[in-house]
C-alpha positions as CSV (number, residue, x, y, z in Angstrom):
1,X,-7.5,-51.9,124.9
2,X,-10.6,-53.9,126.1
3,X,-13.7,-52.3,126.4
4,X,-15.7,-54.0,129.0
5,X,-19.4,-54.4,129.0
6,X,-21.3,-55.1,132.3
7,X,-23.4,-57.6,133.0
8,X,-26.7,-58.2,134.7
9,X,-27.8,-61.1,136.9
10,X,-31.5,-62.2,136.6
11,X,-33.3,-64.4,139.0
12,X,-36.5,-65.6,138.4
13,X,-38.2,-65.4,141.6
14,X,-42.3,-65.8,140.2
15,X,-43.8,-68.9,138.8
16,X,-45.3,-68.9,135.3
17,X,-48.3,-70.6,136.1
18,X,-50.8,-68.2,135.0
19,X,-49.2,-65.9,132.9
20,X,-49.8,-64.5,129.8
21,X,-48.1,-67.0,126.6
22,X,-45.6,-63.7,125.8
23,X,-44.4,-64.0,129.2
24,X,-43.3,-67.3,129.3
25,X,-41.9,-67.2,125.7
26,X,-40.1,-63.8,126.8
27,X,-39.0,-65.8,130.5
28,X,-37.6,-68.8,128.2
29,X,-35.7,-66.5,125.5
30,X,-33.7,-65.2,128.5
31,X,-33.0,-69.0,129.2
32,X,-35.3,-69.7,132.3
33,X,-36.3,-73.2,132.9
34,X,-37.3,-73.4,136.4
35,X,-38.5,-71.1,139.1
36,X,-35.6,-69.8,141.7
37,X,-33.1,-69.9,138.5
38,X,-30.4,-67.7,138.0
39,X,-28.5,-66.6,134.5
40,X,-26.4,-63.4,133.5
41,X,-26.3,-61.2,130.6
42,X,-24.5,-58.6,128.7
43,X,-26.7,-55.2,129.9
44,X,-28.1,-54.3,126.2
45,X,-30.8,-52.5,124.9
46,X,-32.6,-55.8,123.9
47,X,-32.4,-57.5,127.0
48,X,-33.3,-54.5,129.2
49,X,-36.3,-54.0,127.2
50,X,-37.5,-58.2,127.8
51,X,-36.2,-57.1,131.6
52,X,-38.7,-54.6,131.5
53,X,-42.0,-56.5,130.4
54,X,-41.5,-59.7,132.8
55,X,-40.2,-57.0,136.0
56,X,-42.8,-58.7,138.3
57,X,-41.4,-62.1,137.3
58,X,-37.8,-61.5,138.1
59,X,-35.0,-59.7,140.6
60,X,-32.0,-57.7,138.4
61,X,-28.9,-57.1,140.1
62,X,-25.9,-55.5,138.2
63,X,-22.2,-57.7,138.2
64,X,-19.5,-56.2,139.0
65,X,-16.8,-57.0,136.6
66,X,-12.8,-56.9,136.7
């Protein structure tokens, strides 16, 4: 039996210019490059929390998985 884990899809949708240096090394450790970007990752503790202090910078939508 598989257990399946769900996943979260994170668009950036705010620029970095301006922000604070923990931002952008928080933005680039969930792989952003570029503004308008979209990645998706396992929903865990440790990326929820890095979710949680760049929330102004980014849209989080859950994926449904099958």
């Amino acid at each position: 039996m598989s257990e399946s884990t769900s996943k979260l899809s994170v668009k950036q949708v705010r620029s970095l210019s301006g922000r604070p240096e923990k931002h952008r090394r928080t933005m680039r450790a969930l792989g952003f490059t570029k503004n308008q970007q979209t990645r998706v990752h396992n929903d865990t503790p440790t990326i929820r929390g890095m979710l949680e202090q760049v929330s102004h910078l980014v849209e989080v939508h859950t994926v449904e998985e099958q």
